[in-house]
C-alpha positions as CSV (number, residue, x, y, z in Angstrom):
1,X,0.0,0.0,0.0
2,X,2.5,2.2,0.9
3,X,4.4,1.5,-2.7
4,X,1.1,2.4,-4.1
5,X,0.9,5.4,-2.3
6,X,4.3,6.8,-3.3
7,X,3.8,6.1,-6.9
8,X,0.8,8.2,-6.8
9,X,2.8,11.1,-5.4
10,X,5.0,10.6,-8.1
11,X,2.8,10.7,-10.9
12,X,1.0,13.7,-8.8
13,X,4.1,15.6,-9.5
14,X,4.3,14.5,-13.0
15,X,0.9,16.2,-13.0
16,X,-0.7,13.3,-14.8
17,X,-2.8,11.7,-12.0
18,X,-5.8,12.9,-10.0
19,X,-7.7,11.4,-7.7
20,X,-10.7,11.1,-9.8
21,X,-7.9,9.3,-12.7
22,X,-7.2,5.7,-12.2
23,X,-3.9,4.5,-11.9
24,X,-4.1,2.4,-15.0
25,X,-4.5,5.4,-17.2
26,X,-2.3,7.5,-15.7
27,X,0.5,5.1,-16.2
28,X,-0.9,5.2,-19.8
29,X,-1.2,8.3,-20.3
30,X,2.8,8.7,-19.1
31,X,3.8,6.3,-21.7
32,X,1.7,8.1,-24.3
33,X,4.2,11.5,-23.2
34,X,7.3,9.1,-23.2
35,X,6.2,8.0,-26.8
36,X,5.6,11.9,-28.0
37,X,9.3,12.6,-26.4
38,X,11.0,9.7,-28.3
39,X,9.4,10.8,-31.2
40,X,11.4,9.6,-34.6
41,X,12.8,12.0,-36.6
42,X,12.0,13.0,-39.9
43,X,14.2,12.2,-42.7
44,X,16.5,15.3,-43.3
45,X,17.1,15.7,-39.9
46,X,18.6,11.9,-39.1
47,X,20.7,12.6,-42.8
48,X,22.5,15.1,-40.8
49,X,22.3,13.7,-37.0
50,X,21.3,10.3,-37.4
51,X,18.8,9.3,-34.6
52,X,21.2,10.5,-32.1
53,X,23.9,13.1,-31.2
54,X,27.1,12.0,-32.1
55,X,30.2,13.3,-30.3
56,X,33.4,13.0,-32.2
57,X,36.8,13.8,-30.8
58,X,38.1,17.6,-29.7
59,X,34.6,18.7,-30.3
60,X,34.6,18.2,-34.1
61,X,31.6,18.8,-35.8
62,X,32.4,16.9,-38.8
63,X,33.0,13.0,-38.3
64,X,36.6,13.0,-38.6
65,X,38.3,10.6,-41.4
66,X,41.1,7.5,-39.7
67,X,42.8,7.3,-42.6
68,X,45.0,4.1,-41.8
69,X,45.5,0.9,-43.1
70,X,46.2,-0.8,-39.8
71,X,45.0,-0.3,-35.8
72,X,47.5,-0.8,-32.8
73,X,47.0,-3.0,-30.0
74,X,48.4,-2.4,-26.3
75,X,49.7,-5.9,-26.0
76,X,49.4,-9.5,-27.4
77,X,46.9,-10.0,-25.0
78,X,44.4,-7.2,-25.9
79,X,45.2,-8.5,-30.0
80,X,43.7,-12.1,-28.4
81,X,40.6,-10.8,-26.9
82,X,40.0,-9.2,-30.1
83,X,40.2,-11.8,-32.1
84,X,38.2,-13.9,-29.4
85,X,35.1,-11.8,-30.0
86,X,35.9,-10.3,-26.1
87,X,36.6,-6.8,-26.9
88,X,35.1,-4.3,-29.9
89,X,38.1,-2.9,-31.3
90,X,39.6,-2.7,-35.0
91,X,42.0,-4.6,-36.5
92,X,42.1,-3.6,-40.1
93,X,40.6,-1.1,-42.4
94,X,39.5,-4.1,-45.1
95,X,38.3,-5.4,-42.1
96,X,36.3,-2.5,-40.5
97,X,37.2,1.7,-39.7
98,X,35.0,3.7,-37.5
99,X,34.6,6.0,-40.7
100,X,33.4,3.2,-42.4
101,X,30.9,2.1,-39.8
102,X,30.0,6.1,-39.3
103,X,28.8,6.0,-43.0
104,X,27.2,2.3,-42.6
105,X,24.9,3.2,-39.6
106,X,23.3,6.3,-41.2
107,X,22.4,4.3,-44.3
108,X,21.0,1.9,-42.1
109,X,19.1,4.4,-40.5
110,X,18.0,6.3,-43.5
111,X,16.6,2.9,-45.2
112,X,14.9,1.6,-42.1
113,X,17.0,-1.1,-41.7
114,X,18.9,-3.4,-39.3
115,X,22.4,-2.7,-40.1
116,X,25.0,-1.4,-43.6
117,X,28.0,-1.9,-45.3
118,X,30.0,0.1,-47.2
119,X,31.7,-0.4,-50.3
120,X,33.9,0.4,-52.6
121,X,31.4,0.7,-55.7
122,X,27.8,-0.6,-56.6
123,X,29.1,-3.5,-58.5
124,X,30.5,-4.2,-55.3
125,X,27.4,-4.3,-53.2
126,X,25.8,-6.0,-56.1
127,X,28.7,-9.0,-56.1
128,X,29.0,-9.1,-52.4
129,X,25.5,-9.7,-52.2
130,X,24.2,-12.3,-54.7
131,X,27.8,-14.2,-53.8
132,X,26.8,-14.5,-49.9
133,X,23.1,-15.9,-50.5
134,X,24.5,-18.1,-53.9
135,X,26.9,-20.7,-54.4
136,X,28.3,-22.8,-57.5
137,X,25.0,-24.2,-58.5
138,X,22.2,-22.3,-57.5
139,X,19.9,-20.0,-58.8
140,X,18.4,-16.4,-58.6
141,X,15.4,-14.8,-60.7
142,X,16.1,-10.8,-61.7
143,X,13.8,-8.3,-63.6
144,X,15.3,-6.7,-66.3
145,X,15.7,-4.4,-67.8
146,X,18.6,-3.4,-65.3
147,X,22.0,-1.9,-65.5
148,X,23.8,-2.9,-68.2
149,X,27.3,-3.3,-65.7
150,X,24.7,-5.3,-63.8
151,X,23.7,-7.6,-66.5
152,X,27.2,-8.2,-68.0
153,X,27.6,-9.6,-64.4
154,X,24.7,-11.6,-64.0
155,X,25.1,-13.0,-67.5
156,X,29.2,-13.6,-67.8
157,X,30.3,-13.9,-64.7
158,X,28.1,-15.4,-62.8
159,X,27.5,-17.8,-65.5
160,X,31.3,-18.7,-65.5
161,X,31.1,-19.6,-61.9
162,X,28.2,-21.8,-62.2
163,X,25.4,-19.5,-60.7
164,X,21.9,-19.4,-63.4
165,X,20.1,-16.0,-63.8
166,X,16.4,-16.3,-65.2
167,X,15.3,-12.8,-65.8
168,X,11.3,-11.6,-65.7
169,X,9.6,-8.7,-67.4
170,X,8.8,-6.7,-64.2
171,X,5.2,-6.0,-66.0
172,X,4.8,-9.8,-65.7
173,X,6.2,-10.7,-62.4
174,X,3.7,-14.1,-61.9
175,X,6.0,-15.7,-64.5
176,X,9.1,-15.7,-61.7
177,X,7.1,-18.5,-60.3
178,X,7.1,-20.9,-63.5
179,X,11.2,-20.4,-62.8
180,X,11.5,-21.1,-59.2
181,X,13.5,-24.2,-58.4
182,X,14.8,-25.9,-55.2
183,X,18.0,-24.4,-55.5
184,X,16.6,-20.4,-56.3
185,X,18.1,-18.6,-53.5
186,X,17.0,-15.0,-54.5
187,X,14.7,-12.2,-56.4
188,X,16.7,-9.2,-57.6
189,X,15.5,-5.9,-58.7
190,X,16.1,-2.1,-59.3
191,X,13.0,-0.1,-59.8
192,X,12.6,2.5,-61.3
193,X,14.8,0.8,-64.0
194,X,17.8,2.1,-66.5
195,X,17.2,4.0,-68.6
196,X,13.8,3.7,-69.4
197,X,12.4,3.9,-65.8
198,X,9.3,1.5,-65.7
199,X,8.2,1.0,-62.3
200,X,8.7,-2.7,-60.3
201,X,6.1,-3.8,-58.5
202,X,7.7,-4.1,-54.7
203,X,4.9,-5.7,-52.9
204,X,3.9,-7.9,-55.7
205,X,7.8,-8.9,-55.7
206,X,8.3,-9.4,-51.8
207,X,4.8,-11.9,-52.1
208,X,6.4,-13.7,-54.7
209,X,9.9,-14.1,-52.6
210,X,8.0,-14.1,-49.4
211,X,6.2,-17.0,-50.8
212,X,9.0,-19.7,-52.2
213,X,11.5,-18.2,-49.4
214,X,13.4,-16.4,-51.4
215,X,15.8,-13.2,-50.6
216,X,14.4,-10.3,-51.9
217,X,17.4,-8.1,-53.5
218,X,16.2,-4.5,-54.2
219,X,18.5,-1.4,-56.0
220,X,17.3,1.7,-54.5
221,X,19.6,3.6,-56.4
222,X,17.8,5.5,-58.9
223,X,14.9,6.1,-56.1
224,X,17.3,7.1,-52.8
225,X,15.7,6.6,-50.0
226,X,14.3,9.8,-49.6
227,X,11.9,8.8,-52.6
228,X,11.3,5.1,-51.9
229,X,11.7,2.8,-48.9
230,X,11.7,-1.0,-49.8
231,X,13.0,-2.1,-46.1
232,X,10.1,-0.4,-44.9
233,X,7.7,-2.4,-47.0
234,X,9.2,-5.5,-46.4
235,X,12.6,-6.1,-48.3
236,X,15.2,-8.6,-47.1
237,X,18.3,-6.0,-48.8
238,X,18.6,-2.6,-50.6
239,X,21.4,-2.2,-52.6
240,X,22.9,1.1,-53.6
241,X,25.4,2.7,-56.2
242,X,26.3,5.4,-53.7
243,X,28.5,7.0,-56.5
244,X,25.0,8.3,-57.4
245,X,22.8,10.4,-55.5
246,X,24.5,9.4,-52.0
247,X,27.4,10.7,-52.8
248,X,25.9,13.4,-55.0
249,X,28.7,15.4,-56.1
250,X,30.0,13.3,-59.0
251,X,33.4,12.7,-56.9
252,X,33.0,9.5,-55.3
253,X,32.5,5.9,-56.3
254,X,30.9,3.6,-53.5
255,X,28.6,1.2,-52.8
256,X,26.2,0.7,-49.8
257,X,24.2,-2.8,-48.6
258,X,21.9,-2.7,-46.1
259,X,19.5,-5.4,-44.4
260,X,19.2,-8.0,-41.0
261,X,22.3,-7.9,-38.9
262,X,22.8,-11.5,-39.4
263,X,22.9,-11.0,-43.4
264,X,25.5,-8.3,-43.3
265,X,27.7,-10.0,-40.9
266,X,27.8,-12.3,-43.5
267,X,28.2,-10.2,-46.5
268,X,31.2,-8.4,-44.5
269,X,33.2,-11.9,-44.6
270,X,32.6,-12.1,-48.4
271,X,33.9,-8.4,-48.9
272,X,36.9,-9.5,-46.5
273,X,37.8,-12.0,-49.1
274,X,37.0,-10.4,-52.1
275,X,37.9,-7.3,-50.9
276,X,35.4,-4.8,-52.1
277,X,35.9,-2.1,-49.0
278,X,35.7,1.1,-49.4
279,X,38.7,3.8,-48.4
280,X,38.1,5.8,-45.1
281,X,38.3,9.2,-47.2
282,X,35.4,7.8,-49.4
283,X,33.1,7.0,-46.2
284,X,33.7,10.2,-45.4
285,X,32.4,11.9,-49.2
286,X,29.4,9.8,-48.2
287,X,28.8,11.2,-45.0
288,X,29.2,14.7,-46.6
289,X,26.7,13.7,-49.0
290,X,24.0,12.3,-47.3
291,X,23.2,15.6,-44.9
292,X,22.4,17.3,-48.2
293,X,21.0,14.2,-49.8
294,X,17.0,15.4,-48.9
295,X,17.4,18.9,-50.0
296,X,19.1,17.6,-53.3
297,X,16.5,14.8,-54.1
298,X,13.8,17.3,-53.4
299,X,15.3,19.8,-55.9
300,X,15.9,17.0,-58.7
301,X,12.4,15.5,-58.1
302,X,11.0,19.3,-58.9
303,X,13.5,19.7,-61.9
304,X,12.3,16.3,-63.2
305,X,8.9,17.2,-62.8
306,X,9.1,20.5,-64.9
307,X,11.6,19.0,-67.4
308,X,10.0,15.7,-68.2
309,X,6.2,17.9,-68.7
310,X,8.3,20.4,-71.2
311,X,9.6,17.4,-73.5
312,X,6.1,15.6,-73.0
313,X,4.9,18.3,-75.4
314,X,7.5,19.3,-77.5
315,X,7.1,18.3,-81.4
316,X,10.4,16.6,-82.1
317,X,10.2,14.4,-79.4
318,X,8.8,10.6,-80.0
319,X,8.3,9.5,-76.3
320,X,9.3,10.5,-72.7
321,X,9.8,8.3,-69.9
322,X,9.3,9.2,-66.4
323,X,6.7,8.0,-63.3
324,X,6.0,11.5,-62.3
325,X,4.0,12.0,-65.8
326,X,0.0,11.1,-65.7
327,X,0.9,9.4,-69.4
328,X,3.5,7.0,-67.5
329,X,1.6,3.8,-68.3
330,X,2.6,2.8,-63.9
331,X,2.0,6.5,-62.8
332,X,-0.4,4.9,-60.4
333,X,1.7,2.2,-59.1
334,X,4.8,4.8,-58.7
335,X,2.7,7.1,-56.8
336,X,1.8,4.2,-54.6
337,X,5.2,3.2,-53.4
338,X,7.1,6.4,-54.0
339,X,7.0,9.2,-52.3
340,X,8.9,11.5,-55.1
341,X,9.9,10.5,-59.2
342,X,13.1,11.4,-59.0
343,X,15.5,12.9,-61.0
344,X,15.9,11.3,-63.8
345,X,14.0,11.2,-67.4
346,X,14.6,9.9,-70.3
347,X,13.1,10.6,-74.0
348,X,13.4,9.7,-77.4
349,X,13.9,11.4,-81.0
350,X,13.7,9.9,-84.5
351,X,17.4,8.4,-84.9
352,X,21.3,7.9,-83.2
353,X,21.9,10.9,-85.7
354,X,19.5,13.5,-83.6
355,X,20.3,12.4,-80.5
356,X,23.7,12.8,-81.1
357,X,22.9,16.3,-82.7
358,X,20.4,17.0,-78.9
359,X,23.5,15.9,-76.6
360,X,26.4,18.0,-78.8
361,X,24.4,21.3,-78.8
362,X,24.0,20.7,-74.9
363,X,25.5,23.3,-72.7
364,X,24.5,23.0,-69.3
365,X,23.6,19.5,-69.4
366,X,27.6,17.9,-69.7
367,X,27.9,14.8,-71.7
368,X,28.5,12.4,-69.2
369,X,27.8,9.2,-68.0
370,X,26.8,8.1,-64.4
371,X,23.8,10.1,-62.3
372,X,23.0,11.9,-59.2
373,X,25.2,14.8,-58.8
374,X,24.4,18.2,-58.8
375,X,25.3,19.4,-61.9
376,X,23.0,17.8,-64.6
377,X,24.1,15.4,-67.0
378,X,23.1,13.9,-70.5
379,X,23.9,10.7,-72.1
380,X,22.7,8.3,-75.0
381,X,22.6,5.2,-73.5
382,X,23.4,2.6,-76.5
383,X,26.9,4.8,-76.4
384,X,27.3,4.2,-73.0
385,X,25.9,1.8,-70.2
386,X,24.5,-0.2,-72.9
387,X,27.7,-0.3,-75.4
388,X,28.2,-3.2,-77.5
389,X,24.8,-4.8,-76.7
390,X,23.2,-6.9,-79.3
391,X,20.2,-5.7,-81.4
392,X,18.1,-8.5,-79.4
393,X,19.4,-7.8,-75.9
394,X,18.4,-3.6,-77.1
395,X,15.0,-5.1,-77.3
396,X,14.7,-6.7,-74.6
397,X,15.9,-3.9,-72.9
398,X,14.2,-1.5,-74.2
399,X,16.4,0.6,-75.3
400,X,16.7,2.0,-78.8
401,X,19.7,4.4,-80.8
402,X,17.1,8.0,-80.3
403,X,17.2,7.4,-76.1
404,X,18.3,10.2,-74.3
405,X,18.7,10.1,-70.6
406,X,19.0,13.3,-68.0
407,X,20.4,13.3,-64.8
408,X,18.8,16.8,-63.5
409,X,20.8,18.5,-61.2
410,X,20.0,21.0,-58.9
411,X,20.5,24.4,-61.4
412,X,17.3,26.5,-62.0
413,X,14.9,24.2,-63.6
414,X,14.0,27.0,-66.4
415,X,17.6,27.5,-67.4
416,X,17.6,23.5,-67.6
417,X,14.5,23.8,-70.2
418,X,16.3,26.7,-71.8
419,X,18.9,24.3,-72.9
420,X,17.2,21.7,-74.4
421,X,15.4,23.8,-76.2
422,X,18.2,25.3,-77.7
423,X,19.5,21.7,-78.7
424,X,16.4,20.3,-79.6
425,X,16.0,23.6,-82.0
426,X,19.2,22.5,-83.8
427,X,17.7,19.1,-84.8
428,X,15.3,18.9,-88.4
């Protein structure tokens, strides 16, 4: 009774009980303020603080950059506890660097999930992952159209070490089940897709992988996680180019995992042997990066916006491809799972010839490949990420010689439309 008594006092004080309130609610209505105070951050604010303060050494507000190879221990005996699992310490920076886990814990955080890794490109992540879930004899199901660097990998390399790719239109996902085997380990994706940007069904794809216990693979690259969240909707992995809009200032190349702790434990022994790590001073870029990464994405989902509506009505252009237009045959389903389009568009003029006549009379938009950065950029993708492919892997692709695809920076969106007028103008 006389616990009960000083409890009461104590929620008196916290001036959340009265006699006429039962105890029962009052202790509900405390967790109710406990919840409100603990509330979660929103998105641009953990891309800059992460979901708490950190406090780096001699007051430094930036996270500072260990740029060393290798870490000293006190004594033999300290190096032994280490490698018995008894003390957290590093040992080596292929190993681990508190730079590197720095970077690795805000991208979990930003993507909702467990724990990261950090790389040293998106290749990486993409290699590291399928070779921890897949061995010399397995299986794995992939939508394409994807990356072309990704596909070269899935079909060359992979092949060559004994691991079968069976690729699915991502506007027919129920046919991944016809390819499903004993031995189908996992379900790989990047939506929206490169270059043409048609929109992957994520919960249709997590059923599917969900169902036959598969891993559910998905590259968030074009999206960010400021646009699209697949952890959050029930994805085993996200996978990341972080040269891209991560990074975001064209002068990094990285790649980023993230997923269950158990899982990245295990892809962090693969890196360890095949030594995909990324450099402490490239962790760093990242960090840079990602404080500005919501301000940028915003900016380049605005810019897409106005540019993609501009070519939607301009004569001398055959098609445009982006989710953020009504015309986007999966408008709906984009708007569903993403919260902006993004910055990219792509669109398409009669031949090779005008394109290549578009992208020389560019000014502000600089002929270059990759995505993301600030500065906008402009390629033609059969002279660049898909090089050399054959007129039937084109097609299956979806990709044709007139494709031109933007990267929109973050420059005045009119100045942007300016320009490809100007190009566009020089074409007959």
């Amino acid at each position: 009774m006389q616990k009960l008594y000083f409890i009461q006092v104590y929620l008196v004080n916290l001036k959340v009980y009265t006699p006429d309130l039962s105890l029962r609610r009052a202790l509900s209505k405390i967790k109710e303020i406990s919840m409100k105070k603990t509330k979660k951050r929103s998105f641009p604010t953990l891309a800059i603080h992460g979901e708490k303060e950190a406090h780096f050494p001699f007051g430094s507000a930036a996270e500072p950059i260990f740029q060393t190879s290798t870490f000293v221990f006190k004594d033999s005996d300290e190096l032994k506890k280490y490698q018995e699992g008894k003390i957290d310490k590093y040992l080596y920076t292929r190993y681990g660097n508190p730079t590197l886990k720095l970077a690795e814990n805000k991208m979990a955080v930003l993507e909702g999930a467990e724990a990261g890794l950090v790389l040293s490109s998106g290749m990486a992540a993409v290699t590291t992952t399928v070779l921890t879930l897949c061995k010399t004899g397995d299986e794995m199901i992939s939508t394409e159209p994807i990356y072309g660097g990704t596909l070269n990998l899935f079909q060359k390399l992979f092949f060559n070490l004994g691991i079968k790719v069976h690729f699915v239109d991502p506007l027919k996902l129920d046919r991944a089940e016809n390819l499903i085997k004993g031995n189908t380990k996992l379900f790989f994706s990047e939506t929206p897709t490169n270059p043409n940007l048609k929109v992957v069904d994520i919960k249709k794809l997590l059923k599917i992988a969900k169902k036959h216990k598969l891993a559910s693979v998905i590259d968030n690259t074009f999206a960010t996680p400021y646009n699209q969240n697949p952890i959050n909707m029930g994805a085993d992995i996200v996978v990341h180019s972080a040269t891209k809009y991560l990074g975001g200032h064209s002068d990094l190349v990285a790649g980023v995992i993230v997923g269950r702790k158990k899982f990245i434990k295990s892809a962090v022994e693969t890196m360890k042997m095949l030594g995909g790590c990324l450099d402490p001073f490239g962790a760093f870029l990242l960090l840079r990066g990602l404080k500005t990464l919501a301000i940028r994405v915003e900016k380049q989902n605005q810019n897409g916006e106005k540019i993609s509506k501009f070519l939607s009505k301009h004569p001398k252009i055959k098609k445009v491809f982006y989710p953020g237009l009504p015309s986007h045959p999966q408008h709906q389903l984009a708007k569903s799972q993403m919260k902006g389009f993004g910055g990219m568009v792509c669109f398409e003029v009669l031949d090779l010839k005008k394109a290549i006549k578009v992208m020389d009379n560019l000014k502000l938009f600089l002929n270059a490949t990759s995505l993301g950065g600030v500065e906008s950029l402009a390629s033609i993708p059969v002279l660049t990420s898909h090089y050399g492919f054959s007129e039937k892997d084109l097609k299956r692709a979806g990709v044709v010689p007139g494709m031109i695809r933007l990267s929109c920076g973050i420059e005045d969106g009119e100045d942007l439309i300016e320009d490809l007028k100007q190009a566009l103008d020089k074409i007959r």
